[in-house]
C-alpha positions in Angstrom: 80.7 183.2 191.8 81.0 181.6 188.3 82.5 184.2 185.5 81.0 183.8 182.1 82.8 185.5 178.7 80.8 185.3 175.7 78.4 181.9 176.6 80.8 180.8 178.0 81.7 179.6 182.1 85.1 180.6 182.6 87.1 178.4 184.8 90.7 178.4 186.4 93.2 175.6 186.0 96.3 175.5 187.4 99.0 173.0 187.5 99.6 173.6 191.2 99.3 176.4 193.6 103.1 178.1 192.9 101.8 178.1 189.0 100.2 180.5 186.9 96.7 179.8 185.9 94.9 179.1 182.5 91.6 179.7 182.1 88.6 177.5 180.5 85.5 178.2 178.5 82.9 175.6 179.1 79.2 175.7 178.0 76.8 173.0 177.8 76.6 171.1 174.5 73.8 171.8 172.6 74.0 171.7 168.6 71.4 171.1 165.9 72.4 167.8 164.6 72.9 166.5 168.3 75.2 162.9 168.8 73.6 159.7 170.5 77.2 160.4 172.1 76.8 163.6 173.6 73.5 164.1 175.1 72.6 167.8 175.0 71.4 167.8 179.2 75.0 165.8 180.5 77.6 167.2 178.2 80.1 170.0 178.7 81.7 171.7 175.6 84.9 172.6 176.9 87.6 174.9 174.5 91.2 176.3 175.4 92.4 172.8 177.0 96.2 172.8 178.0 98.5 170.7 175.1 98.8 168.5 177.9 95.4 167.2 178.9 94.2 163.9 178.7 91.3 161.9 179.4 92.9 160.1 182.4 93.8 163.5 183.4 90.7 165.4 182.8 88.4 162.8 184.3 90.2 163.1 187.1 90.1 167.0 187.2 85.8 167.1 186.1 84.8 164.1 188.4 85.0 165.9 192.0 81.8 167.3 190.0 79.7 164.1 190.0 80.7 161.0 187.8 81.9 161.1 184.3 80.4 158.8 181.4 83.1 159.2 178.3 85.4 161.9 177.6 86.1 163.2 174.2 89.3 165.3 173.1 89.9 166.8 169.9 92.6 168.9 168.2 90.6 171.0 166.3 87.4 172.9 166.6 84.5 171.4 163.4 85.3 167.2 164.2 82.4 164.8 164.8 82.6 163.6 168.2 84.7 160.3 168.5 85.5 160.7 164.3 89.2 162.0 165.1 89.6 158.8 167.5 88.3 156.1 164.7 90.0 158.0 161.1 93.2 159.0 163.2 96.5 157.4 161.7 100.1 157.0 163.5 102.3 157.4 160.1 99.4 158.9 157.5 97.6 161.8 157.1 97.8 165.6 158.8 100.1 165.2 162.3 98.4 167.0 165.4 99.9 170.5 166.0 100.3 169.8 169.5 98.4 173.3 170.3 95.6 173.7 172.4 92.7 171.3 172.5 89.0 171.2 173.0 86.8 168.7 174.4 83.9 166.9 175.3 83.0 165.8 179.0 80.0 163.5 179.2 78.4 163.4 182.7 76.0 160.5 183.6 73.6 162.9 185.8 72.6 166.3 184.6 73.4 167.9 188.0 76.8 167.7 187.9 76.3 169.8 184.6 75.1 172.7 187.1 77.7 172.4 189.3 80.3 172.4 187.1 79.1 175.7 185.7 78.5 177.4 189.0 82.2 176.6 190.1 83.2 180.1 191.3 86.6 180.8 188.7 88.4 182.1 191.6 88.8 178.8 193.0 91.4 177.1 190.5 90.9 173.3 189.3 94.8 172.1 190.4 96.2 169.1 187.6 98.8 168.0 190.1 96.5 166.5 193.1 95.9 163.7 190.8 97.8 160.3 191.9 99.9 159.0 189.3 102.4 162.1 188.5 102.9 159.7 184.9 99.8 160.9 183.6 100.9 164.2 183.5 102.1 164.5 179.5 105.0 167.6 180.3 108.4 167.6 180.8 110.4 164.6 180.6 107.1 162.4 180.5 106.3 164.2 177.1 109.4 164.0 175.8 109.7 160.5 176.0 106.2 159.7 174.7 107.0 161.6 171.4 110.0 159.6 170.9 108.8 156.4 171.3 105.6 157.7 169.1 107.8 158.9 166.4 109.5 155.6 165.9 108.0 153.2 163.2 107.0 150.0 163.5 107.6 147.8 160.6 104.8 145.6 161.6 102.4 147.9 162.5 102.8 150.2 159.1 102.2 147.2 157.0 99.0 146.0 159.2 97.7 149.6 158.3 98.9 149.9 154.6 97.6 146.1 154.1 94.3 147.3 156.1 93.5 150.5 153.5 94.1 148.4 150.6 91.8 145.7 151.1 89.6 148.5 151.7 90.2 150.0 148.6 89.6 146.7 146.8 86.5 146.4 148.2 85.4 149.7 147.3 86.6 149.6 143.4 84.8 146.2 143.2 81.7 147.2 144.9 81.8 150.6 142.2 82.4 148.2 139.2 79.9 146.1 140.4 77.6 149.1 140.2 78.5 149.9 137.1 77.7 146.6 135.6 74.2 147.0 135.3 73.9 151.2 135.2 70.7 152.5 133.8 71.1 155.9 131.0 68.5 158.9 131.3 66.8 157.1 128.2 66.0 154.0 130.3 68.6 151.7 127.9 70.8 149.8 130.2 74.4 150.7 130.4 77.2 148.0 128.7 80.4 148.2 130.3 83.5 146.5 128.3 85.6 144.0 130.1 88.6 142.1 129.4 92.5 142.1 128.9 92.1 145.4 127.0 88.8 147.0 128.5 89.6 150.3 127.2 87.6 153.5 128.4 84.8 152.5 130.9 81.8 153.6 128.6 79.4 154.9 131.6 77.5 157.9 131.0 79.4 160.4 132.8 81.9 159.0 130.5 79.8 159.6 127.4 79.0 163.3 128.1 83.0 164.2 129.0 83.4 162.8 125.4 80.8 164.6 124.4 81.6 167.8 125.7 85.3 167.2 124.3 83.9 167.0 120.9 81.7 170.0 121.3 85.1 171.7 122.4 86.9 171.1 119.5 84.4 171.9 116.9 83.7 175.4 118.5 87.3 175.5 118.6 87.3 174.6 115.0 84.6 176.6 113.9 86.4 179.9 115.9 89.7 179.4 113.4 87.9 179.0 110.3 86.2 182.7 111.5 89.3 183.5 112.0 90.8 182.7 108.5 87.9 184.0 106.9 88.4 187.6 108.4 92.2 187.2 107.2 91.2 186.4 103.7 88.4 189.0 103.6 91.1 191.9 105.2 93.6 191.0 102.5 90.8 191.2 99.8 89.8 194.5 101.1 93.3 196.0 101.4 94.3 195.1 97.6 91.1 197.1 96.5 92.0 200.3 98.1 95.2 199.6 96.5 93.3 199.6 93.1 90.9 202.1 93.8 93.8 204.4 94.9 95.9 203.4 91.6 93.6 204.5 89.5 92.5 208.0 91.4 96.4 208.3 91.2 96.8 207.7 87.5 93.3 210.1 86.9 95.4 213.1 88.9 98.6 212.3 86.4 96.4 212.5 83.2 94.9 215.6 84.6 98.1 217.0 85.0 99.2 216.3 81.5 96.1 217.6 80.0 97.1 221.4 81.7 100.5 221.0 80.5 101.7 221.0 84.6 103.3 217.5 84.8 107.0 217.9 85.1 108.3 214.9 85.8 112.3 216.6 85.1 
């Protein structure tokens, strides 16, 4: 009988029988913004896959189920199918953790779907009935591929570092391009500067951040000369309680002499 967790089918996998098992969580694939590449009715969602699985080794594994189209593998959950496989880099960028990894099984009939989910979990999927023991990534297999895969290739680094820059070329010049002939808010066509000294690009996001600068600075400006205005004014206030106290002062003295009390010996 097939165990279910949460959506999930739970399935056993086991490297052999003498091994411990791992369990699975499959489901079938059904999202809102559904790939060309992963029809909803013949996919299988599959998380908690072994550091060591492969798509040799998992079609293998996932076709005594009915035949397999494509198969998918990922490192992280929140990756558009096949976009890890086209953006992914061999000396650039963030390295795979080598953790677990989820994955995408595409079937080309949608009973093999059914039967995969049925699959009682007490009856464990065994990795080591496959033929060719070499496309088991562990052990001394692994270790060898992650050597050869951390050594760099002069000529391969520079294909990639020449690839991204004509890239980028093409992007600037495409953006410049653009900018040529940009349109304001008012309707007034945009002038760009060119030349050996082209100075600052004069576009209107350009314009406001200059504008917004100024802004800036006269508030700024504005704020200080508050500022210094409140100084001036405090001062001017302090020296007239001085007077003002003076003279109450010198009224209590010629008070004092007019009693005859004012002893200043």
């Amino acid at each position: 009988m097939a165990a279910t967790y949460n959506g999930y089918t739970v399935l056993s996998l086991k490297f052999n029988e003498n091994c411990t098992e791992t369990f699975i969580f499959l489901k079938k694939h059904n999202v809102r913004d559904q790939s060309t590449e992963t029809p909803k009715d013949r996919t299988l969602f599959i998380q908690g896959l072994p550091p060591y699985s492969s798509k040799e080794l998992l079609k293998h594994v996932f076709e005594k189920f009915g035949k397999v189209h494509k198969i998918f593998l990922h490192s992280k959950l929140n990756v558009k199918v096949g976009d890890e496989d086209k953006t992914a880099s061999k000396y650039f960028g963030d390295k795979s953790s080598g953790g677990f990894k989820v994955g995408y099984v595409v079937y080309q009939n949608e009973s093999s779907v059914r039967r995969v989910l049925s699959h009682p979990v007490s009856q464990s999927l065994l990795l080591s009935s496959i033929k060719d023991k070499d496309q088991l990534n562990i052990g001394l297999v692994a270790m060898k591929q992650q050597y050869n895969e951390s050594l760099v290739k002069k000529e391969e680094l520079q294909k990639e570092i020449d690839e991204f820059m004509t890239e980028w070329d093409q992007k600037k010049s495409l953006e410049e391009e653009a900018a040529k002939n940009q349109t304001g808010e008012d309707g007034w066509e945009m002038v760009t500067k060119k030349g050996r000294n082209p100075g600052i690009s004069r576009k209107e996001s350009v314009n406001k951040q200059i504008l917004s600068k100024e802004r800036s600075k006269q508030s700024r400006k504005q704020l200080l000369n508050f500022y210094q205005f409140q100084i001036k004014e405090s001062k001017m206030n302090h020296l007239e309680s001085m007077r003002k106290k003076f003279e109450e002062d010198k009224q209590k003295i010629d008070l004092l002499k007019q009693s005859r009390r004012f002893k200043p010996f």
